[in-house]
N, C-alpha and C positions, 0 to 999 in steps of 0.2 A: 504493500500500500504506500501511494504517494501521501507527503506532508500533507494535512490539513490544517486548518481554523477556521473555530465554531464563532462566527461574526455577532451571534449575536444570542445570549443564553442568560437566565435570570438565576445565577447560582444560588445565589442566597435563601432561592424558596425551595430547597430541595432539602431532605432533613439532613441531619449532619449525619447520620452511618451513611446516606445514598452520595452527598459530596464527597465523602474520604474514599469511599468506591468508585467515582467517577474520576478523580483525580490520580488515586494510583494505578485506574488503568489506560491513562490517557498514552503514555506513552506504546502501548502496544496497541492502539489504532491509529498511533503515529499522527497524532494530535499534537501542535504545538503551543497554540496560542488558545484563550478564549477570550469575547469582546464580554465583559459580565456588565450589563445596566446593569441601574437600577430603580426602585419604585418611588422610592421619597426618601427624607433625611436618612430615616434611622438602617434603611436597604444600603444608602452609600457607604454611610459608615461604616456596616459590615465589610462591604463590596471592596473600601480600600484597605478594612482589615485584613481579608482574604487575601488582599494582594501583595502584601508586605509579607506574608506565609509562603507563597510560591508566586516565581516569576513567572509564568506562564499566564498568571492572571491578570487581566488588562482591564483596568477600573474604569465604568462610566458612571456619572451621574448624572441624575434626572429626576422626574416627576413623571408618573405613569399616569395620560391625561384619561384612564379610563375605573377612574373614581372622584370621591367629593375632592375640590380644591382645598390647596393648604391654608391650612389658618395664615395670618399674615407673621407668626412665631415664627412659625416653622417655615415658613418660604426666605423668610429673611435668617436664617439658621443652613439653611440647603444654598442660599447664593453665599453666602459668608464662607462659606466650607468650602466650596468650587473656587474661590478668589484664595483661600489660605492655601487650597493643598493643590492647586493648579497643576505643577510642576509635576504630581503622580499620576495625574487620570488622563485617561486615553481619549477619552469624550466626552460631550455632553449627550445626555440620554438615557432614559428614554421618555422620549418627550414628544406632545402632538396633540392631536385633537381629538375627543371622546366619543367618535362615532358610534361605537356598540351602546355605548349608555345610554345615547339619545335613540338609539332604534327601542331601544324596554321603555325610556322613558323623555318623549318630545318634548316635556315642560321646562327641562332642563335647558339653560341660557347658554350658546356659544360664546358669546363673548367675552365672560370671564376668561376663558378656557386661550381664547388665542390673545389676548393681552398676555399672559402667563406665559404662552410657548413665545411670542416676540420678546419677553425681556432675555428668554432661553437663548432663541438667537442672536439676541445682541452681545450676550454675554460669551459665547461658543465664539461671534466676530472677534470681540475684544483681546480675547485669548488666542484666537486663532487654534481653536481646538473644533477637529470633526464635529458632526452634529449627527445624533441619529435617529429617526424618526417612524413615529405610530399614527399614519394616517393614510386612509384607503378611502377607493371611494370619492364623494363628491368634496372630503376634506380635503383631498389632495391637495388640487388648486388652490385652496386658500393658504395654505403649507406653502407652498410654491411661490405666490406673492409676496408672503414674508421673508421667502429666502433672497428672492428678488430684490427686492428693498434696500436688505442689508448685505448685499452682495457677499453672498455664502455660496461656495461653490461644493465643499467638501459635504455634501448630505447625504446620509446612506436612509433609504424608503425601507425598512424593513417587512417582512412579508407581504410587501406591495400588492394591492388591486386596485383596479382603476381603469377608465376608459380609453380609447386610444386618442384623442387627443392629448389627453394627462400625458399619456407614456410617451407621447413625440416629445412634449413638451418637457419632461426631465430628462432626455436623452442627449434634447439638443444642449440643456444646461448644464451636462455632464454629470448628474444625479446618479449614484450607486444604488443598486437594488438587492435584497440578499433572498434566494432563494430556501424554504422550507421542504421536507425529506416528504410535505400532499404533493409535491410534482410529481408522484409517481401513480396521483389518483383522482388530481383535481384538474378539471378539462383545465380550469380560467387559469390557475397557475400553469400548464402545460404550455399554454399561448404563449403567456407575459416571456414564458423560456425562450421561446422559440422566435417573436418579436424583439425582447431586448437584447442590445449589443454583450457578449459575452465581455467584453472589455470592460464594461459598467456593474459588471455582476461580482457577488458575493454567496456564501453556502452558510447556513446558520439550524441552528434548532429549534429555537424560543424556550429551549427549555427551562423549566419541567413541563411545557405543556405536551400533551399526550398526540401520539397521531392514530390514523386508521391505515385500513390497510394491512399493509405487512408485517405492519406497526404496531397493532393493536395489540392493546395489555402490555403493552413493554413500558418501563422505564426510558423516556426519552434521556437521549445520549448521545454525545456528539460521533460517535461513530455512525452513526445511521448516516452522515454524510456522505460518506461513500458507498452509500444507495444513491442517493441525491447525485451525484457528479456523473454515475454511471448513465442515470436519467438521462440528465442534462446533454452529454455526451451524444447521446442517442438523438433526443428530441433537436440539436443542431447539427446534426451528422456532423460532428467534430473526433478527431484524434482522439480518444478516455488521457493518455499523455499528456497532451497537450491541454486539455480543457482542465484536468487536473493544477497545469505550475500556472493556466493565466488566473484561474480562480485562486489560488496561494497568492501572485506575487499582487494581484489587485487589492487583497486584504492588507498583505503586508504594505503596500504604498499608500491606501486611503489612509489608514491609521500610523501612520510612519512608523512602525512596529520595529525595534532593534532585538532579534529574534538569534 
């Protein structure tokens, strides 16, 4: 098996026997990196504890926009933290707009939601740190505008969906996408594989979330990605090889990873 990295995995929500088991057998699915968001203050703060335990783990911070917003305590506690400890975290993220919420529940106000992600991206500009993003769908574009705005170039669209005007539109922006191990059962993901430039792409897990499929009942685990590459491979009639080192070295250069 070729090197991998999992772009994008939420460690912290996995219990601690299934971490120390993910972790010591990372190397024998020849895993090297993980991109670990995370969900709010107290997720970071694990997230850069973690990271200070093993190098392989690559700290983001964020706000997961798909619950209630932060008190103003703790929003000012989470940008304090991103400004003090700048220098360890690999990203800002994970951060976006609260599509799912608002499908259970329309009363719920947007606007809170992307004041919140614009001060994200202001602050990702200021630092000049990647940005990585939770928004599908018709949030897309409004994601998009704000990155516009503040001339952000480095965004990765994590499990992206979206229509194809959206998808022209962050391909021409140079917008990264990271691919989920459903490409192996989800038409809409199959497409977005098959339309976006492999040069733009990324391979991730969201773990812990769970998949179907081949998948089902298992413990997500970043080795399932090379199911995903094999996919991918097939669905651009590309080299397995080759589509293998462009999906490494793309990880390794959005996030300037010293690996």
């Amino acid at each position: 098996m070729k090197p991998i990295i999992d772009a994008h995995i939420h460690l912290d929500l996995y219990s601690a026997e299934e971490r120390s088991s993910l972790l010591q057998g990372l190397d024998k699915t020849s895993t090297e990196a993980l991109i670990c968001v995370s969900n709010n203050y107290e997720s970071a703060k694990k997230i850069c504890k973690l990271a200070k335990q093993d190098r392989r783990i690559k700290p983001g911070v964020g706000y997961h926009p798909e619950q209630q917003l932060p008190t103003d305590t703790e929003k000012e506690a989470l940008f304090h933290y991103i400004k003090k400890h700048h220098k360890e975290i690999t990203t800002i993220g994970e951060v976006g707009l609260p599509y799912y919420t608002r499908k259970k529940k329309p009363e719920v106000s947007l606007t809170p939601y992307i004041e919140l992600l614009e001060d994200f991206v202001k602050i990702a500009a200021d630092l000049d740190k990647p940005i990585v993003l939770h928004a599908v769908y018709e949030d897309a574009p409004l994601v998009c505008d704000l990155l516009e705005k503040h001339r952000i170039q480095a965004a990765h669209f994590h499990w992206f969906k979206g229509d194809t005007k959206t998808v022209e539109r962050m391909i021409s922006n140079g917008y990264y996408i990271s691919i989920t191990p459903d490409c192996l059962y989800e038409q809409e993901i199959r497409e977005i594989v098959r339309t976006y430039p492999l040069e733009q792409m990324m391979v991730e897990t969201d773990g812990p979330w769970p998949f179907k499929g081949p998948f089902q009942h298992q413990l997500t685990h970043p080795k399932m990605i090379h199911t995903s590459i094999a996919e991918i491979a097939k669905l651009k009639g590309r080299d397995l090889g080759q589509v293998y080192d462009k999906l490494y070295e793309n990880t390794v250069k959005f996030y300037r990873l010293l690996l």
